[in-house]
mmCIF file of the C-alpha atoms, coordinates in Angstrom:
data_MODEL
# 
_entry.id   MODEL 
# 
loop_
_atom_site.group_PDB 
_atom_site.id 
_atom_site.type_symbol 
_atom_site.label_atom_id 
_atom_site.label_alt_id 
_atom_site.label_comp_id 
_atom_site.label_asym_id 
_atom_site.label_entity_id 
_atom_site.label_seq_id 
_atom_site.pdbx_PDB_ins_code 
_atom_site.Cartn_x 
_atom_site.Cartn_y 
_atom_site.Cartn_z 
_atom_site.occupancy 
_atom_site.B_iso_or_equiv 
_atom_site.pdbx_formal_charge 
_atom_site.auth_seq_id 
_atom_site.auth_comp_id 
_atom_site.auth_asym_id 
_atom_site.auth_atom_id 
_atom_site.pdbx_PDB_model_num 
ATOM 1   C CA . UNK A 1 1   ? -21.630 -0.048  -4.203  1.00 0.00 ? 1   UNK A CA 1 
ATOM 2   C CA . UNK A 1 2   ? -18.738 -2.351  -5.348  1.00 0.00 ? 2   UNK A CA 1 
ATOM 3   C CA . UNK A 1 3   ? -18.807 -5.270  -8.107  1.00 0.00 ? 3   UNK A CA 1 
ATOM 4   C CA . UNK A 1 4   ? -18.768 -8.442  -6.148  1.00 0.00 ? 4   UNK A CA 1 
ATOM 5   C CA . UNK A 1 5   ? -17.764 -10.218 -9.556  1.00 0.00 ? 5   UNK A CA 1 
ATOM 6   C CA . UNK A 1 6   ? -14.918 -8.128  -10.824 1.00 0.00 ? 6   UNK A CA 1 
ATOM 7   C CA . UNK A 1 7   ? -13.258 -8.350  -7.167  1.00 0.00 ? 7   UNK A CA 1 
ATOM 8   C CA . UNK A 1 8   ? -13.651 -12.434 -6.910  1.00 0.00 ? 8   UNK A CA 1 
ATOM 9   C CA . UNK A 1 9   ? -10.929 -13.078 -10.012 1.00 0.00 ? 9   UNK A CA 1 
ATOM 10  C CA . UNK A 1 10  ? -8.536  -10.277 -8.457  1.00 0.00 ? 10  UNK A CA 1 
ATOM 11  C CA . UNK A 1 11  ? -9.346  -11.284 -4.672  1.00 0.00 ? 11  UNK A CA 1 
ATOM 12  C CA . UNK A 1 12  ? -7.170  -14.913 -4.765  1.00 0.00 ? 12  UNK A CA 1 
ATOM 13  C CA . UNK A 1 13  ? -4.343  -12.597 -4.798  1.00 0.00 ? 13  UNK A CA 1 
ATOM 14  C CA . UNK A 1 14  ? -5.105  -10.292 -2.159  1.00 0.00 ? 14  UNK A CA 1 
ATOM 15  C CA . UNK A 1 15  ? -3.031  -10.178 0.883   1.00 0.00 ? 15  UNK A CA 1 
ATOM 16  C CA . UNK A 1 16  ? -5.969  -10.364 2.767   1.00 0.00 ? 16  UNK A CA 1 
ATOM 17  C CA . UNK A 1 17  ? -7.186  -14.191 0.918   1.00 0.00 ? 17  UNK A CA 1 
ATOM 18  C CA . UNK A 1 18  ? -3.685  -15.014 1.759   1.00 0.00 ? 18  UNK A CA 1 
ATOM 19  C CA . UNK A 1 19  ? -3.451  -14.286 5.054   1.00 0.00 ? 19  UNK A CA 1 
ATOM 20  C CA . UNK A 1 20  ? -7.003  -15.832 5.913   1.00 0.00 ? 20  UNK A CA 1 
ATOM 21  C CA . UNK A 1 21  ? -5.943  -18.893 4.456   1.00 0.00 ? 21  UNK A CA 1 
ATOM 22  C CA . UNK A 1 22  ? -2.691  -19.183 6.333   1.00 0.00 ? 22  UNK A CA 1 
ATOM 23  C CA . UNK A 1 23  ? -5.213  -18.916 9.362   1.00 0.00 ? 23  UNK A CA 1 
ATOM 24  C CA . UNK A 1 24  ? -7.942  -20.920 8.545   1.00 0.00 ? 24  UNK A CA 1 
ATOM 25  C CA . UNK A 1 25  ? -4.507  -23.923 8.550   1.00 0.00 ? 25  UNK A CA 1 
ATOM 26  C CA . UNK A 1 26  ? -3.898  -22.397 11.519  1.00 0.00 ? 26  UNK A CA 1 
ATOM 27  C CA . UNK A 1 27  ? -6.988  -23.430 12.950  1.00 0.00 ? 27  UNK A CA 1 
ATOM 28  C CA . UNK A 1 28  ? -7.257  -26.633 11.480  1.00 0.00 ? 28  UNK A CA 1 
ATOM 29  C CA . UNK A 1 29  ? -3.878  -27.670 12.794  1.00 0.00 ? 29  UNK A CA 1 
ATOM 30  C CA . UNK A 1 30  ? -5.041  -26.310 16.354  1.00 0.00 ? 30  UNK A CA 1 
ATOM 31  C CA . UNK A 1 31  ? -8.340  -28.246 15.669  1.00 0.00 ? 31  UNK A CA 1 
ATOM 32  C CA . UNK A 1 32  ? -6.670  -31.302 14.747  1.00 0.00 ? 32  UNK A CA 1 
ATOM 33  C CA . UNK A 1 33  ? -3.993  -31.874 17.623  1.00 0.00 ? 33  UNK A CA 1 
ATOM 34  C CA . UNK A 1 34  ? -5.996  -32.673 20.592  1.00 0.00 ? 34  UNK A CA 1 
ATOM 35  C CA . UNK A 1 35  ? -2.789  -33.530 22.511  1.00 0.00 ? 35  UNK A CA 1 
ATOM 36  C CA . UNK A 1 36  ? -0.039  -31.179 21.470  1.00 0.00 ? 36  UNK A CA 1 
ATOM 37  C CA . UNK A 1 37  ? 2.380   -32.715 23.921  1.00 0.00 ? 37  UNK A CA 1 
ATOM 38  C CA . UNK A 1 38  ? 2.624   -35.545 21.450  1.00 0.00 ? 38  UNK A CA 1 
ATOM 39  C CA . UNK A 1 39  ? 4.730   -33.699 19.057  1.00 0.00 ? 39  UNK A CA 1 
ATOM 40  C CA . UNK A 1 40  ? 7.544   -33.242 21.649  1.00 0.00 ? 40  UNK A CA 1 
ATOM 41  C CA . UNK A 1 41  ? 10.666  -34.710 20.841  1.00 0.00 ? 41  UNK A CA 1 
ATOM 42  C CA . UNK A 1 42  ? 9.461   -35.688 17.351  1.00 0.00 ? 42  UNK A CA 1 
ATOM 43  C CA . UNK A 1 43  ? 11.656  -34.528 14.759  1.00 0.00 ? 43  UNK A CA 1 
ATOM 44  C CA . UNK A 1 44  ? 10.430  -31.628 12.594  1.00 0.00 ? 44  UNK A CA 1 
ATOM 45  C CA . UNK A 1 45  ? 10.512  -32.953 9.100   1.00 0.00 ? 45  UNK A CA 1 
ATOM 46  C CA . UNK A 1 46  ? 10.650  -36.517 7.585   1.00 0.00 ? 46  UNK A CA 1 
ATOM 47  C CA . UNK A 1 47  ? 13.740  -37.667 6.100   1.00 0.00 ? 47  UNK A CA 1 
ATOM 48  C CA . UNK A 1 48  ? 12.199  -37.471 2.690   1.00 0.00 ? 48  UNK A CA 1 
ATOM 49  C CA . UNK A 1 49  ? 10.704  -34.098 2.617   1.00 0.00 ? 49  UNK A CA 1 
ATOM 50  C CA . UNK A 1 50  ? 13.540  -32.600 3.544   1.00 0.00 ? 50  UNK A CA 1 
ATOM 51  C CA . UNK A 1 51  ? 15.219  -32.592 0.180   1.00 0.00 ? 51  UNK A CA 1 
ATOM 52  C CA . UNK A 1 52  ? 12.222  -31.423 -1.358  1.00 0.00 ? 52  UNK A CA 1 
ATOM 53  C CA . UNK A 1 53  ? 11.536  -28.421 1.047   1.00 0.00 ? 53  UNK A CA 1 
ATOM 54  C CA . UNK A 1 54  ? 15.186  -26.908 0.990   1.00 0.00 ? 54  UNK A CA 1 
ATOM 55  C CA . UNK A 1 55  ? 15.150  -26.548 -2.811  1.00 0.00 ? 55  UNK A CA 1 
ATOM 56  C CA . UNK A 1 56  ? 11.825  -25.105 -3.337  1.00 0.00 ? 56  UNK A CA 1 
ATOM 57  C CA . UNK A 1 57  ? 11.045  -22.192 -5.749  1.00 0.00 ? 57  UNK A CA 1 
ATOM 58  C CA . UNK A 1 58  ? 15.099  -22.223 -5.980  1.00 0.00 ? 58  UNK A CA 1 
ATOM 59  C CA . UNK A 1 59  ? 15.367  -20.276 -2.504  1.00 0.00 ? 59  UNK A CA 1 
ATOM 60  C CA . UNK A 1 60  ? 17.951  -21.110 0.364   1.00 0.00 ? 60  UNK A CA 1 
ATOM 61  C CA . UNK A 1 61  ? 16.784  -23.105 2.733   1.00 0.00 ? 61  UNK A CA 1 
ATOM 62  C CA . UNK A 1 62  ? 16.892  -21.772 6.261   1.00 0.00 ? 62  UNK A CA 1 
ATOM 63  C CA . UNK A 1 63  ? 18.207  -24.116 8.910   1.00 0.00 ? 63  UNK A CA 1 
ATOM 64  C CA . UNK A 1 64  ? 14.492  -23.997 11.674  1.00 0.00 ? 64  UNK A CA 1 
ATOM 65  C CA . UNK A 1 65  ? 15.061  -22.691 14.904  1.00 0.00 ? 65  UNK A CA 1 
ATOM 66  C CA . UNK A 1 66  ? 12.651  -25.046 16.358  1.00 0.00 ? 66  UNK A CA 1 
ATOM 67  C CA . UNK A 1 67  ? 13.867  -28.213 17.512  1.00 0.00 ? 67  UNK A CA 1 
ATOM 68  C CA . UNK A 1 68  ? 10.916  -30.170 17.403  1.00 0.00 ? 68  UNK A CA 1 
ATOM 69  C CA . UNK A 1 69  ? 7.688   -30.571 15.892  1.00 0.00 ? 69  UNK A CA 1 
ATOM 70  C CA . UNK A 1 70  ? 5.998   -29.422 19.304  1.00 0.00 ? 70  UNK A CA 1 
ATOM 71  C CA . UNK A 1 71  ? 7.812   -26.144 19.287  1.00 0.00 ? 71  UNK A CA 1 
ATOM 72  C CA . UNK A 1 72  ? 7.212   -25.279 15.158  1.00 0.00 ? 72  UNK A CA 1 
ATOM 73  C CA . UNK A 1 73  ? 3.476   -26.296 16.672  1.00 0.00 ? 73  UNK A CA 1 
ATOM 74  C CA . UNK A 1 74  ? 3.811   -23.419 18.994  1.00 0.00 ? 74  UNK A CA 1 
ATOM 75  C CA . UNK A 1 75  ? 5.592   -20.857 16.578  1.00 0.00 ? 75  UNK A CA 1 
ATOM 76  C CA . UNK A 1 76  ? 2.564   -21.709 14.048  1.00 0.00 ? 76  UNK A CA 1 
ATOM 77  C CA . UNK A 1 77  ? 0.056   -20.817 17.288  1.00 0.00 ? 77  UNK A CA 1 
ATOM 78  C CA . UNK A 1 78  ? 2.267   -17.597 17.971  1.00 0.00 ? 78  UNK A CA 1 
ATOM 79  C CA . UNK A 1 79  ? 1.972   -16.414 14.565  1.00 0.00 ? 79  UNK A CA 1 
ATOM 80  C CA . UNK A 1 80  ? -1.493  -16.362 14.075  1.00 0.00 ? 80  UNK A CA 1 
ATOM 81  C CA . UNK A 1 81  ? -2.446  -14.906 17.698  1.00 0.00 ? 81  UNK A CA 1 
ATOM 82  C CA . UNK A 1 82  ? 0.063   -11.921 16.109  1.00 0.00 ? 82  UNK A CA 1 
ATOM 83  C CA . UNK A 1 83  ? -1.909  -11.513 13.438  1.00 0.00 ? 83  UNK A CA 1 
ATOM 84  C CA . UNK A 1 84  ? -5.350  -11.715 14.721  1.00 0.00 ? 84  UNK A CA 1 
ATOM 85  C CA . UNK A 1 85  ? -4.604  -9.564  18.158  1.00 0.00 ? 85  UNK A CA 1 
ATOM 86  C CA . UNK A 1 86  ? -2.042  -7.368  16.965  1.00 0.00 ? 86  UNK A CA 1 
ATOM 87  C CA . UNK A 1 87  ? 1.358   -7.205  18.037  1.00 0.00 ? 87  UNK A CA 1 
ATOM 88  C CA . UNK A 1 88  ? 1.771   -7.880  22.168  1.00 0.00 ? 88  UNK A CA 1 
ATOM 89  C CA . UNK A 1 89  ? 4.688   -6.453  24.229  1.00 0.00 ? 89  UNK A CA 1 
ATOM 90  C CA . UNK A 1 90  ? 8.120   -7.757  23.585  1.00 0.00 ? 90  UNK A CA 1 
ATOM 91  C CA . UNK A 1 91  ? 10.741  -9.018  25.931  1.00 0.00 ? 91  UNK A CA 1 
ATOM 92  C CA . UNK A 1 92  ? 12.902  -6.372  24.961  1.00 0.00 ? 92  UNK A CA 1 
ATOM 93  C CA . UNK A 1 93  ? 10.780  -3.497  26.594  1.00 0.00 ? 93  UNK A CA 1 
ATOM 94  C CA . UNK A 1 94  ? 8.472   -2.465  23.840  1.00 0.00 ? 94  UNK A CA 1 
ATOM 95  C CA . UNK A 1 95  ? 5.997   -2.940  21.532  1.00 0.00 ? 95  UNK A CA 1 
ATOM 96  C CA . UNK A 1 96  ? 7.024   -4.357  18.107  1.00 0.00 ? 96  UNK A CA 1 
ATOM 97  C CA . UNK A 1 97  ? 5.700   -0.864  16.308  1.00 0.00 ? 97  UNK A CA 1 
ATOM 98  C CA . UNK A 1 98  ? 7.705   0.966   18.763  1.00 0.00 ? 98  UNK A CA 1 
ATOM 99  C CA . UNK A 1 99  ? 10.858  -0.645  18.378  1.00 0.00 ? 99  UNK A CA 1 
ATOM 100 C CA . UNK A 1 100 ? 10.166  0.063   14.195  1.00 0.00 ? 100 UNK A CA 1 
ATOM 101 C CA . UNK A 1 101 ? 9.640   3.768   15.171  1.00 0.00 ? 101 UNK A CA 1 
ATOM 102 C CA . UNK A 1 102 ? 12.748  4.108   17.389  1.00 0.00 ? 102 UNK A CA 1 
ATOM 103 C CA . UNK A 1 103 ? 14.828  2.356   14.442  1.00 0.00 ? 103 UNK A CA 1 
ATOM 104 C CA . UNK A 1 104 ? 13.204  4.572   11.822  1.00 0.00 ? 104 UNK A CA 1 
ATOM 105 C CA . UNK A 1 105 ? 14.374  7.528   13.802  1.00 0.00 ? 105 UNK A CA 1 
ATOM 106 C CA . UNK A 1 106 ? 17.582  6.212   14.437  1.00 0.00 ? 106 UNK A CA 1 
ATOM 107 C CA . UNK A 1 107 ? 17.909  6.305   10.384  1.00 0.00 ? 107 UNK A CA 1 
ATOM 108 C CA . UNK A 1 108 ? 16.892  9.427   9.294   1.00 0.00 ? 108 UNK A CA 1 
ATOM 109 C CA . UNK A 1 109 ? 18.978  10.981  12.308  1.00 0.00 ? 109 UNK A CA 1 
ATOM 110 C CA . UNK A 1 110 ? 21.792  8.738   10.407  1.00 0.00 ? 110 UNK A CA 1 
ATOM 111 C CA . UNK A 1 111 ? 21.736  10.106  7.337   1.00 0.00 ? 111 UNK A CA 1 
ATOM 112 C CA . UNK A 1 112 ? 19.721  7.171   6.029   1.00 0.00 ? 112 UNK A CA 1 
ATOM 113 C CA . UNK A 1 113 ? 16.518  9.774   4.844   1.00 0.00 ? 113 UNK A CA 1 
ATOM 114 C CA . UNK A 1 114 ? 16.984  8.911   1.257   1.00 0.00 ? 114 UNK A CA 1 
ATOM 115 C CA . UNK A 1 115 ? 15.923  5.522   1.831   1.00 0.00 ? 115 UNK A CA 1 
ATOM 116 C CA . UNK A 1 116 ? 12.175  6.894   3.079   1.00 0.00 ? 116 UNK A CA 1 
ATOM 117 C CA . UNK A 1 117 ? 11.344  8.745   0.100   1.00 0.00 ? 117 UNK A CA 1 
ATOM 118 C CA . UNK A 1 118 ? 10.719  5.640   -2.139  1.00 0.00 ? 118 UNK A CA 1 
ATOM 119 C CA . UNK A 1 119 ? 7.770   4.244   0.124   1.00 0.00 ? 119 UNK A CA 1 
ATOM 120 C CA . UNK A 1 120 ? 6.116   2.619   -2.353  1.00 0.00 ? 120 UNK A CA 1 
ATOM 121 C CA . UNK A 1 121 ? 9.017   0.129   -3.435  1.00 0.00 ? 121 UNK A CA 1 
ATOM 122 C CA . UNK A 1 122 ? 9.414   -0.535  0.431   1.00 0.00 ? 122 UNK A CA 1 
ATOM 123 C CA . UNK A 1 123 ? 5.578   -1.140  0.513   1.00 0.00 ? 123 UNK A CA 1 
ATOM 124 C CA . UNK A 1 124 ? 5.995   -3.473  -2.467  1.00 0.00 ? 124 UNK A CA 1 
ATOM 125 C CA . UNK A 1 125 ? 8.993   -5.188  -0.869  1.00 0.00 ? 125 UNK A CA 1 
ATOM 126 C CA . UNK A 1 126 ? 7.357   -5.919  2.407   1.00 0.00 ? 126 UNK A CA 1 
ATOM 127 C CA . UNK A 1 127 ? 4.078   -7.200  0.563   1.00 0.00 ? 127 UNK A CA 1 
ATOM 128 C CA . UNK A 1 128 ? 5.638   -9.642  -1.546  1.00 0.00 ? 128 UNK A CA 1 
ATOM 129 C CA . UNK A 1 129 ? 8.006   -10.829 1.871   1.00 0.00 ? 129 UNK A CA 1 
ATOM 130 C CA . UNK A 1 130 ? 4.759   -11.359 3.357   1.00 0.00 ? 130 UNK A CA 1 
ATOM 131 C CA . UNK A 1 131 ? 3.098   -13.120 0.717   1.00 0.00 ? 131 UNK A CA 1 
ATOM 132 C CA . UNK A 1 132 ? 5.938   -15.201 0.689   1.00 0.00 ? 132 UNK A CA 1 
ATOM 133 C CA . UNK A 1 133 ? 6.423   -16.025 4.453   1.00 0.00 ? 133 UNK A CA 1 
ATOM 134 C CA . UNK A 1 134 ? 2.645   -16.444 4.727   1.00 0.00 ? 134 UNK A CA 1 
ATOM 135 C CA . UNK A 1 135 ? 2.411   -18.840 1.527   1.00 0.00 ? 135 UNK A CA 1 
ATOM 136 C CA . UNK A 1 136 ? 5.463   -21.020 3.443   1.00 0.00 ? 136 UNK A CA 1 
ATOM 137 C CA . UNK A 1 137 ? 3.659   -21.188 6.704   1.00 0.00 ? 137 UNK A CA 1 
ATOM 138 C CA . UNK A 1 138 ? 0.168   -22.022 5.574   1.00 0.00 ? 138 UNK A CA 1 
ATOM 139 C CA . UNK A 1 139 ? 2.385   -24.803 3.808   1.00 0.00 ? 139 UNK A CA 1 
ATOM 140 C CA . UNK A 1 140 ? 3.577   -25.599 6.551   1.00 0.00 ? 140 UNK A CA 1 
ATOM 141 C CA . UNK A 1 141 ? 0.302   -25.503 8.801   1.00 0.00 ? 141 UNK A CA 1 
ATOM 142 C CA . UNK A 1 142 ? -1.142  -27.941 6.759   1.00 0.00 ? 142 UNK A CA 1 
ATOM 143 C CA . UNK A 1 143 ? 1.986   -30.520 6.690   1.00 0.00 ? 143 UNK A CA 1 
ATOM 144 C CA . UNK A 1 144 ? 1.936   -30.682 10.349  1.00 0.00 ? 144 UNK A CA 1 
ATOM 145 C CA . UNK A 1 145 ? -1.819  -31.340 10.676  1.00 0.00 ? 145 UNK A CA 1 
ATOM 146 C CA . UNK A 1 146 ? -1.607  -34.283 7.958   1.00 0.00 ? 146 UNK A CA 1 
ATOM 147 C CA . UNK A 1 147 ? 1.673   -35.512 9.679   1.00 0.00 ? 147 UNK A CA 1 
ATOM 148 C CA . UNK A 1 148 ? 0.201   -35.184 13.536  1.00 0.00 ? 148 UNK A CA 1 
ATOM 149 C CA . UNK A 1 149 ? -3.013  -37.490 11.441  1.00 0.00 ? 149 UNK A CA 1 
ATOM 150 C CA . UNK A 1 150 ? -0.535  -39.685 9.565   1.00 0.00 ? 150 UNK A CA 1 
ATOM 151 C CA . UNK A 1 151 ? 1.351   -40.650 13.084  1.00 0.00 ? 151 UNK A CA 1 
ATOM 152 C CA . UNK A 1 152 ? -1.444  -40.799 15.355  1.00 0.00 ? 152 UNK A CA 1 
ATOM 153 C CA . UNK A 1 153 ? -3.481  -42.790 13.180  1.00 0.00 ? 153 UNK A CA 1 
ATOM 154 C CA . UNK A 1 154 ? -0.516  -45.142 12.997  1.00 0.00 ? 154 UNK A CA 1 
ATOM 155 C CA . UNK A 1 155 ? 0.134   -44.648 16.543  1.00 0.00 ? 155 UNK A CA 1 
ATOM 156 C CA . UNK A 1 156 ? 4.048   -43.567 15.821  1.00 0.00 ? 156 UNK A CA 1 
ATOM 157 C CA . UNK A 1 157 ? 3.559   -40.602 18.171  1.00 0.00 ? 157 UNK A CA 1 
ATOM 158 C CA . UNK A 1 158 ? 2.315   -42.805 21.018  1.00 0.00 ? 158 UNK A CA 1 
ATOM 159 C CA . UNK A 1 159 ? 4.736   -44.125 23.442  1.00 0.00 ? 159 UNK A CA 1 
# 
């Protein structure tokens, strides 16, 4: 049997608590916005919390692809259906794994095999990415839930 209470202190740092909370936000946010057609045309951050966002944890900020809050809305959605039903077919023919398997191939037929040998710093590398990108969307889950509640309970988002 395993020791609930030795795995609760080390468990807030599993990729596993992380990843559950980015989609419990998820869910809230999708609970939350009852009309997601609001958030068209409505710019993605505030004026203010853009300064404050770009220089966090001393990283570069990342101009957003999305144009709109609607459309971050809808990468937020994508993101968790990814996680919870795996990886669907891709425009570009295959599946996501696929794709990784044909590149991977690609490399060690390229004289890139040295690179596969140290798995465990690539495992390490790709867990802390994902802790990362997961800590920055459940972030940003949650700010567009309390911003979708801060404008509709003004009524900015209403025309």
């Amino acid at each position: 049997m395993m020791q609930l209470s030795n795995d609760t202190q080390c468990n807030k740092h599993s990729l596993l608590n992380v990843m559950n909370r980015f989609i419990a936000a998820a869910n809230n946010m999708d609970e939350t916005i009852m009309v997601p057609n609001l958030l068209r045309d409505v710019p993605l951050e505030d004026q203010g919390s853009q300064a404050s966002v770009s220089h966090n944890n001393n990283e570069p900020s990342f101009p957003s692809k999305q144009r709109d809050m609607y459309e971050h809305y809808l990468l937020l959605k994508s993101i968790k259906n990814d996680m919870e039903w795996g990886l669907l077919k891709r425009e570009m023919g295959g599946s996501f794994l696929e794709m990784t398997v044909k590149h991977e191939e690609l490399q060690v037929n390229g004289g890139a095999a040295e690179e596969s040998t140290d798995l465990e710093g690539q495992f390490h590398y790709h867990l802390h990415g994902l802790f990362a990108v997961l800590s920055k969307l459940t972030v940003q889950a949650d700010d567009l839930t309390n911003r979708y509640k801060r404008e509709i309970g003004g009524g900015s988002l209403l025309r």
